[in-house]
Structure formats: structure tokens, C-alpha cells
N, C-alpha and C positions, 0 to 999 in steps of 0.2 A: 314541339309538342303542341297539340291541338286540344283545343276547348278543356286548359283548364288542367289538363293532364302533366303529369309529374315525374318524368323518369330519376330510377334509384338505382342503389346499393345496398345490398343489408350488410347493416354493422355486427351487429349478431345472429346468432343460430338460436332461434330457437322455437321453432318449429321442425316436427317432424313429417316427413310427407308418405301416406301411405295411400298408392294411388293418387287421386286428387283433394282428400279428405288432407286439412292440417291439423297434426295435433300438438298442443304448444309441451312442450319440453319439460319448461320451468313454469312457475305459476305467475309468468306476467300475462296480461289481457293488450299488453301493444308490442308493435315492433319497431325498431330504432333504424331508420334510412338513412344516407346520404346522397344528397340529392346532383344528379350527374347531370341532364338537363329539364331547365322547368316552360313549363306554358303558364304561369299564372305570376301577375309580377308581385305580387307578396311574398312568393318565394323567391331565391336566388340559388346559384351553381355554390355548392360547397353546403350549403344549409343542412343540418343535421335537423331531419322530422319526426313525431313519433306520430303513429297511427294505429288502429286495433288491428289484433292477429290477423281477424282473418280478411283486413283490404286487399286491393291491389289486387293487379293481373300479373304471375311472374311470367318474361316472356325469354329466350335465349337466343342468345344475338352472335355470330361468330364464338361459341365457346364459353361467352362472358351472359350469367346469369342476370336478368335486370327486372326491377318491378316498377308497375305503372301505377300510381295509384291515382287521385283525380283528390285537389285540392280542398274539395268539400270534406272528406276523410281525415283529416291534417288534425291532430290533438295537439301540437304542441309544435314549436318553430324555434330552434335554437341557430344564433346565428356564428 
């Protein structure tokens, strides 16, 4: 990943997507990733991150859903 950028998984659902508008589900304000590869070395492979609903770029890759978020966005780093 380049400049910084943070490929994911989402651990939870909780957005709904209508169109390209998200709307969150339940009444949290982040979404809880798992981070599958990073560009930024504060993070690491496996690191569970929280960031606001609406970051990242979701992008789909052979069938397998992934979101890009950019480590500036990063609330919180669980190792």
C-alpha cells in the first residue's frame, strides 16, 4: 500500500448501503477493521482499527469486499 494507505476487513456490519449513501444501522459513529495489509509502520497485519463510519474507500477485489482507509483516519489501534 502506498502513501500511508491501509487495506481492511470489516469486522462488523453496520452500515447500510443505499446506493453510495451510508447509513449506520446501529447508533455507533466508527467502524471496527481488520487490517489485512498496511503502508504505514504504526500499523501492523492483524491490528484491529477503529475509524469513523463514513472513512475509507470500499473497493472489491476477486469477490472479497476490502476497505482502504489512509492512516490519518485511525481512532484507535488495538494490537
Amino acid at each position: 500500500m502506498l502513501n500511508s494507505n491501509i487495506c481492511c476487513k470489516d469486522l462488523d456490519e453496520v452500515v447500510e448501503r443505499v446506493g453510495r449513501v451510508m447509513i449506520p444501522t446501529k447508533d455507533k459513529k466508527y467502524r471496527s477493521l481488520q487490517v489485512v495489509v498496511s503502508g504505514d509502520d504504526n500499523v501492523k497485519v492483524g491490528d484491529v482499527i477503529y475509524v469513523p463510519i463514513s472513512s475509507g474507500v470500499d473497493v472489491k477485489v476477486e469477490k472479497e469486499l476490502y476497505t482502504i482507509v489512509n492512516a490519518r483516519e485511525i481512532i484507535l489501534i488495538l494490537d
